[in-house]
N, C-alpha and C positions, 0 to 999 in steps of 0.2 A: 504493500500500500504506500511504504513513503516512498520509496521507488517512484511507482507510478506519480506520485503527486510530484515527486522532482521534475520529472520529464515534460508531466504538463505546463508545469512555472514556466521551465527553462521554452517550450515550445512555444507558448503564447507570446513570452518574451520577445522570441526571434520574430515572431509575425508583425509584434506590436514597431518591431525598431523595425522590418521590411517595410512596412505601412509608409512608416512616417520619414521613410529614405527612397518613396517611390519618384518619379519625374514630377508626375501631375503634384504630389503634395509638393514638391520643391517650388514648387512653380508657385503655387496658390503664396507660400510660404513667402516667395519673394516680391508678388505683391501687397500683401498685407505691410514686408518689412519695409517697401518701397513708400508706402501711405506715412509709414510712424517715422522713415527718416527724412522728407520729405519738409514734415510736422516739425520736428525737432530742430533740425538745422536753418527754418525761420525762427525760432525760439531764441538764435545767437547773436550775440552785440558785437564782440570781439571777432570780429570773425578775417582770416587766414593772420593767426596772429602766432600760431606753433609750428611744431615737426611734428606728425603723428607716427608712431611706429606699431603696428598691428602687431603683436607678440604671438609665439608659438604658446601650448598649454602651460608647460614647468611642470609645477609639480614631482619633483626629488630626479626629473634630468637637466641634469649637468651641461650636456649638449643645448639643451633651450639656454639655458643661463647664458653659455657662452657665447651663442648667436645673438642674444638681447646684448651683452656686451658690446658686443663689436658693433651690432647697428648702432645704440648710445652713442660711440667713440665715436664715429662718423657722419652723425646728425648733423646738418650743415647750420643749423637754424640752433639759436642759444635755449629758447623755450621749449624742452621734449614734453610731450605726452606718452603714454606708454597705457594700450588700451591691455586690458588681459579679463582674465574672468572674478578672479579671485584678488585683493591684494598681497595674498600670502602662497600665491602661485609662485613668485619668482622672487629674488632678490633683486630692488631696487640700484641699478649701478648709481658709483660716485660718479660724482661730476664734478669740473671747477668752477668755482663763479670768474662770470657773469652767466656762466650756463646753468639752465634749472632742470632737472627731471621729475615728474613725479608719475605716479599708477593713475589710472582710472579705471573702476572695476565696469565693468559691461555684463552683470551677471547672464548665466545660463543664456550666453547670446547664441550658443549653439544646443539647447536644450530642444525636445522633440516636442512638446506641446506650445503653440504658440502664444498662449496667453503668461505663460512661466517667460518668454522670450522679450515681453515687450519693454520693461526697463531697462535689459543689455542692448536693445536695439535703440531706443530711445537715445541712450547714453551714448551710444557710436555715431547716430545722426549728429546730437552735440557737437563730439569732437571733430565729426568731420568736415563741419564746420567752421570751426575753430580754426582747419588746418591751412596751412598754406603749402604742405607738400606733407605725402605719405607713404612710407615704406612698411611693404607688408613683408614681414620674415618668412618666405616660401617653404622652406628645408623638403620635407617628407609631406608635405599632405595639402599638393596642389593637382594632385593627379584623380584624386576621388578613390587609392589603390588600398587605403585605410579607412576611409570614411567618406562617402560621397558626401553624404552633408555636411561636414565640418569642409569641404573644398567647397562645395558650392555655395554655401553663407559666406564665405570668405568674398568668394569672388561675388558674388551680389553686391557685397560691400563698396569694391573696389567698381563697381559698374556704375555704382551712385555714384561715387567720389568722380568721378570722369565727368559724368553728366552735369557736375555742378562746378566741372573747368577744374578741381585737382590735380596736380600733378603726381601720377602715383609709380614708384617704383615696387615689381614684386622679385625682392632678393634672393639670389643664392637658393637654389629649388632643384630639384633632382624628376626626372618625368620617365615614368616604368612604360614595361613591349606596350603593358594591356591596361590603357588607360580607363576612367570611368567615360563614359559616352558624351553623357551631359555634360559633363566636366568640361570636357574638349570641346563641345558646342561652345563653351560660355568662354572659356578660352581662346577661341578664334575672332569670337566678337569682337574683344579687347583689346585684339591685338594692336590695333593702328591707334590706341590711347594713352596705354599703359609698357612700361620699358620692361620687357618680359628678358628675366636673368639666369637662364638657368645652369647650375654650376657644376656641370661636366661636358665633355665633348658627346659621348652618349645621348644623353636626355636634349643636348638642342638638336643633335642627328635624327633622334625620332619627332621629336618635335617640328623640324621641316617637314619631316618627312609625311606629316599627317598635315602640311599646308600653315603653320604657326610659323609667323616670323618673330626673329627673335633677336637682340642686340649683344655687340662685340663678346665673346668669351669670357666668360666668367669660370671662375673658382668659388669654394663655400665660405663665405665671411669669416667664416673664424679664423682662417690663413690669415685676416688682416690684426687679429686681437692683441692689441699690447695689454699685458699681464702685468700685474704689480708683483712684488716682492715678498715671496711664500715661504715656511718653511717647514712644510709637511714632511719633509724627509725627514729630519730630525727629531721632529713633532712624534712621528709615527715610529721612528727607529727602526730605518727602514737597515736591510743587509745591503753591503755592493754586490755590485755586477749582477741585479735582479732583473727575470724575468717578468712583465705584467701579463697577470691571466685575466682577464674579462669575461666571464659565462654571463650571457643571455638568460634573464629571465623569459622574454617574448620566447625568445628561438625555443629555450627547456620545453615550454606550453603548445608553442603552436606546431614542432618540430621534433619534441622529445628528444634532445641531443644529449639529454645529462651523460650517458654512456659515453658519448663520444668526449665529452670535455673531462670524463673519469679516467679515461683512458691516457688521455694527452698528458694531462696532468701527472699520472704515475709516470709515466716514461722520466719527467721533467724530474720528478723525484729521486727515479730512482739511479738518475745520475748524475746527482746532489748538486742541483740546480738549487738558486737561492729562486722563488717566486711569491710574488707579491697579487693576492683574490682582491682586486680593484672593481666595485660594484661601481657604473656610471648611471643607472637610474636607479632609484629606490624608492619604488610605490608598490603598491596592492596593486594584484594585477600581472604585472610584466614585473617583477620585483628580482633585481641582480644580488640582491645583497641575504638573498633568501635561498638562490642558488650559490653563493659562495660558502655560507655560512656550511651549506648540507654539503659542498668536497670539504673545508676546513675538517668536519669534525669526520670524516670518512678519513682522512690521511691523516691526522695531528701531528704531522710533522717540525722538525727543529726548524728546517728549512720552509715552512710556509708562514707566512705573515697574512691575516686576514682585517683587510681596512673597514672599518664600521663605518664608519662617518659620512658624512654626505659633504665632499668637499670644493671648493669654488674650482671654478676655469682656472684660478691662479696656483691653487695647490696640485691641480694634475695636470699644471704643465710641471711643477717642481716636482710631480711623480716621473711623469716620462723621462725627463731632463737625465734623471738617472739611470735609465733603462738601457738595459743592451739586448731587448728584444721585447712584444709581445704577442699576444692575442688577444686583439680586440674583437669582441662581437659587435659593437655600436661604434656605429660611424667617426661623433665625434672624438672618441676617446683611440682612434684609428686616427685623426687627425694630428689629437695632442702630440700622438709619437711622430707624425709626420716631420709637423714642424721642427723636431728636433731631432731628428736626420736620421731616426731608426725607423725600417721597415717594418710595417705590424702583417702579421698574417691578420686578416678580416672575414669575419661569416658575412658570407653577402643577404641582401635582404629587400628583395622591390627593388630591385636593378640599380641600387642606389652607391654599393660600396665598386661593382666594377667600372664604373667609370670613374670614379676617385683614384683607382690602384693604376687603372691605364692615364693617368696623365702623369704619373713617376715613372710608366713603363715598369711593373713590378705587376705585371696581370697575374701571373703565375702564383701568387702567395693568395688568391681571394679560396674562401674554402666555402664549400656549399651544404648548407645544412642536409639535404637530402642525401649526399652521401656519409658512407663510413671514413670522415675527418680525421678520426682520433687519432689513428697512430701516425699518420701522415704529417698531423699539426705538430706531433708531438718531437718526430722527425726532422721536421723542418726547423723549428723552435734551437735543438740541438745542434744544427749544422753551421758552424760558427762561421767556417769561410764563406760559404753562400748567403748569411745574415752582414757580413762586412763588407762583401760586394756587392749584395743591393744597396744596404747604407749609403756606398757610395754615388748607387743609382740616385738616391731619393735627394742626397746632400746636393746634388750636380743641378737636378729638377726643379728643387723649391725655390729660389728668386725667381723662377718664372712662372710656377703656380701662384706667387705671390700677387706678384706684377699684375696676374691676371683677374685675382680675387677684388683686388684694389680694382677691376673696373666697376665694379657693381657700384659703385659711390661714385663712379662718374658721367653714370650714365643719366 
């Protein structure tokens, strides 16, 4: 019996989120949200008087933080806005005066019932008001390949702002084979409005390739992020010459790889490698720091060190900075190492991490969850001369993925 009653929750569940993720509801959805932003941004005195930055979720990834970063540093305009859901999604970055930033909450602006939706939408009409130019943080979820609705409210958003003479930039975006439908309809619309960034060669390849024009080359913002002065390594006490293992919460769930990252891991052990269980998201859910904690206490080894904390951009760059190799499952914690000239083998994920690894020309290090990884990662991790020769790949590469990340703020 609770069986049964599980399956019906869990069933009606899926119906009730297919419903409310159908075309036609999106549609109704976006003119209802078209009426209230409409409403609202006559409601404004001040008006193009900010920088509006659409934020990704947060919520204990690391990778969002450090995107909100980078876009902050490169705000052209002294007054940021910073729209998100929650105030305690993200950490608020510093700024210097005469620059100001602060949050604006836009509650449940992506929630499935529309009457829950109309003060977050309310509150985005405001500011888009307000704005005299806006950057949306594109990363992972402009493709519809995670959430059609959270892509297509986005891009709603971005379809008013235009309408009402905005100038909108959508940064730093990655775009998968099998895009959502809609998505790409509303994507094409746009195109001749809004300066479309997407930040790998891949995703703007497909992206012409489905009729989307797109501007100069880009890279992920975070290649642009200056970090302040960390000292998590000593904080953490951490060993030299460590390996960083990153396991995947998403991948464990949607992919069951624990075996494979048990695997990789013993190898690493048991040829007394020093490594370091570096969890880069930690929520309910997709939780890494839930899959670290269950290899820590499977090996308890001298040689493993397992990070609790939920640390800034700034601390895991001062993680990688020590690194002489890892295994990142998340993209950006695959970047951290980037930037600091060590090769990460990466689980790929929604087309997003191959085209990251081919613009170091280090294709060969992407690992696919769908296969048997493990002893191969674990392989690879240990082969120190083919780990110092890519190094040198990546070292050679990065002022030019640089140079090129740096155009998304010029465009």
């Amino acid at each position: 019996m609770k069986k049964l009653a599980h399956r019906l929750y869990f069933g009606t569940r899926h119906l009730y989120v297919s419903f409310h993720s159908t075309v036609a509801m999106l549609r109704f959805v976006g003119f209802v949200d078209l009426m209230v932003l409409r409403i609202a941004e006559l409601t404004v005195r001040n008006r193009r008087s900010s920088h509006l930055i659409i934020a990704t979720a947060g919520r204990g990834n690391i990778g969002d933080q450090a995107l909100l970063e980078s876009a902050v540093q490169h705000a052209p305009h002294s007054k940021i806005h910073i729209l998100v859901d929650q105030h305690d999604d993200l950490t608020l970055p510093q700024v210097t005066s005469p620059r100001t930033a602060r949050f604006v909450a836009a509650p449940r602006l992506v929630a499935r019932l529309p009457y829950l939706r109309l003060l977050g939408v309310w509150r985005a009409g405001r500011e888009i008001g307000r704005a005299c130019q806006i950057d949306v943080i594109g990363a992972d979820i402009m493709d519809g390949s995670y959430s059609r609705r959270d892509s297509v409210i986005r891009l709603q958003l971005v379809r008013f702002a235009t309408q009402r003479g905005r100038r909108v930039r959508i940064l730093g975006f990655s775009w998968s084979e099998c895009p959502d439908q809609y998505t790409l309809s509303l994507m094409r619309a746009l195109q001749d409005n809004v300066s479309l960034l997407p930040r790998d060669p891949r995703s703007a390849e497909r992206l012409r390739h489905l009729g989307v024009t797109t501007r100069p080359p880009t890279a992920d913002i975070v290649f642009t992020l200056a970090t302040g002065g960390s000292d998590a390594r000593s904080r953490l006490r951490l060993p030299e010459d460590y390996i960083i293992f990153n396991a995947s919460g998403l991948a464990s769930r949607e992919h069951r790889v624990g075996c494979e990252y048990h695997e990789s891991l013993r190898r690493l052990l048991d040829a007394d490698r020093n490594v370091v269980l570096l969890p880069h998201v930690l929520r309910r859910g997709d939780d890494d720091a839930e899959v670290a904690r269950n290899l820590y206490d499977q090996f308890s080894s001298p040689r493993l060190v397992l990070v609790t904390d939920q640390l800034s951009p700034s601390g895991v760059e001062d993680v990688a900075r020590g690194a002489v190799g890892g295994l990142a499952s998340r993209m950006h914690l695959a970047i951290f190492l980037l930037r600091n000239g060590v090769a990460p083998l990466s689980l790929a994920s929604h087309g997003k991490v191959e085209g990251l690894l081919e613009m170091f020309d280090i294709s060969h290090r992407v690992l696919y969850p769908q296969d048997s990884f493990g002893a191969v990662a674990g392989a690879q991790l240990l082969d120190s001369m083919q780990q110092a020769a890519d190094d040198r790949v990546v070292q050679a590469r990065l002022p030019e993925v640089q140079r090129l990340a740096r155009n998304n703020f010029g465009a």
